[in-house]
N, C-alpha and C positions, 0 to 999 in steps of 0.2 A: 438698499432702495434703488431702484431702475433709475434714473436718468430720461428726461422728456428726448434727449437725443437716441438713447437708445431704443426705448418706446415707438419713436417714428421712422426706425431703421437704419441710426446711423449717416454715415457718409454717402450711401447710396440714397437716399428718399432727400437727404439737403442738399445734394448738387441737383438732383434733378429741380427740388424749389430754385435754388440759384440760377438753374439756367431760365427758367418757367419766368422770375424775378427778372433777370435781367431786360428778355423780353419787351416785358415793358417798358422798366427804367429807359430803353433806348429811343421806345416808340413816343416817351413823353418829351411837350416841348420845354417842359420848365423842367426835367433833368437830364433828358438826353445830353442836351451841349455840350454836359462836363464829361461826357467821355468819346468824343471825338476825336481823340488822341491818344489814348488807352489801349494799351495791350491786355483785350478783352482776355485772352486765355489766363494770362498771368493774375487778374482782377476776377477772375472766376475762381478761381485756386483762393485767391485770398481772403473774397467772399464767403465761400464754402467753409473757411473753417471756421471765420468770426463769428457766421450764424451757426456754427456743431458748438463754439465758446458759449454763447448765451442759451442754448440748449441744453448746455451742462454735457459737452463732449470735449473728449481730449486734447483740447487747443487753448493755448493762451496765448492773447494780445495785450500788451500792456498802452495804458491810455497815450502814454507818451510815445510808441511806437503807432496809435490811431492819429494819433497829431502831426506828427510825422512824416506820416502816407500822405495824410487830406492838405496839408498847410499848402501848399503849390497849386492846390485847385482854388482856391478862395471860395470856397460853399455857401453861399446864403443861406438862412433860416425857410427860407421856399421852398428851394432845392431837396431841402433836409427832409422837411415835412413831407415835401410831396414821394421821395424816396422810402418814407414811412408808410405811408398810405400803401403805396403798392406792394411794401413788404408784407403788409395784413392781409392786403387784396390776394394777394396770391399763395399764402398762407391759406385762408378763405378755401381758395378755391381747390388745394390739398386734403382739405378736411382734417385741418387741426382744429385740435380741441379750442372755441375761444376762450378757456380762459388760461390755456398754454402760448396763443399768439397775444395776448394782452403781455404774460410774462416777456414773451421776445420784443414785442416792440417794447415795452417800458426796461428792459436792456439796454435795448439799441439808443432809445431816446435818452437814458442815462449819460450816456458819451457824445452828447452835442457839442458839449465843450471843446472835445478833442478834432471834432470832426467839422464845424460849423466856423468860418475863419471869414468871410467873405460879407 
């Protein structure tokens, strides 16, 4: 059976949402802030495979290593949310299937724990 990562082309169709994602993320005021210090290349790179992981692409992140990354930012629940929202939004706006961007975000919002410190 295909894989929803390889279905929407791999590594090449999720960097381009990742970049498309970030976008945003930066343009917002309630998440922008937290990456005002961030070495956006290297946070691209690591974005790009987390969302190929919940896509069911050949990457794994372990929750303890998500904990890991985010503990130094201290994230709020806002933050989180609203980082969700534009994940859909721009999903959305790709033209995935919604009920393949229902599965990513209910992913991603699976590991609030890991990610959500603040």
């Amino acid at each position: 059976m295909t894989s929803m990562f390889e279905r929407y082309g791999g590594f090449a169709t999720v960097s381009k949402v990742v970049m498309a994602f970030y976008d945003k993320v930066l343009d917002s005021e309630i998440a922008g802030p937290y990456f005002g210090d961030v070495d956006m290349r290297a946070l691209i790179d690591h974005q790009t495979k987390f969302v190929a992981q919940v896509m069911g692409g050949p990457v794994e992140y372990t929750n303890e290593a998500l904990r890991d990354i985010h503990a130094r930012h201290a994230i709020d629940q806002k933050a989180f949310d609203e980082v969700c929202a534009l994940l859909k939004e721009t999903l959305e706006g790709f033209g995935v299937d919604p009920a393949d961007i229902s599965e990513i975000v209910t992913a991603v919002r699976s590991r609030t724990a890991y990610i959500v410190s603040g």
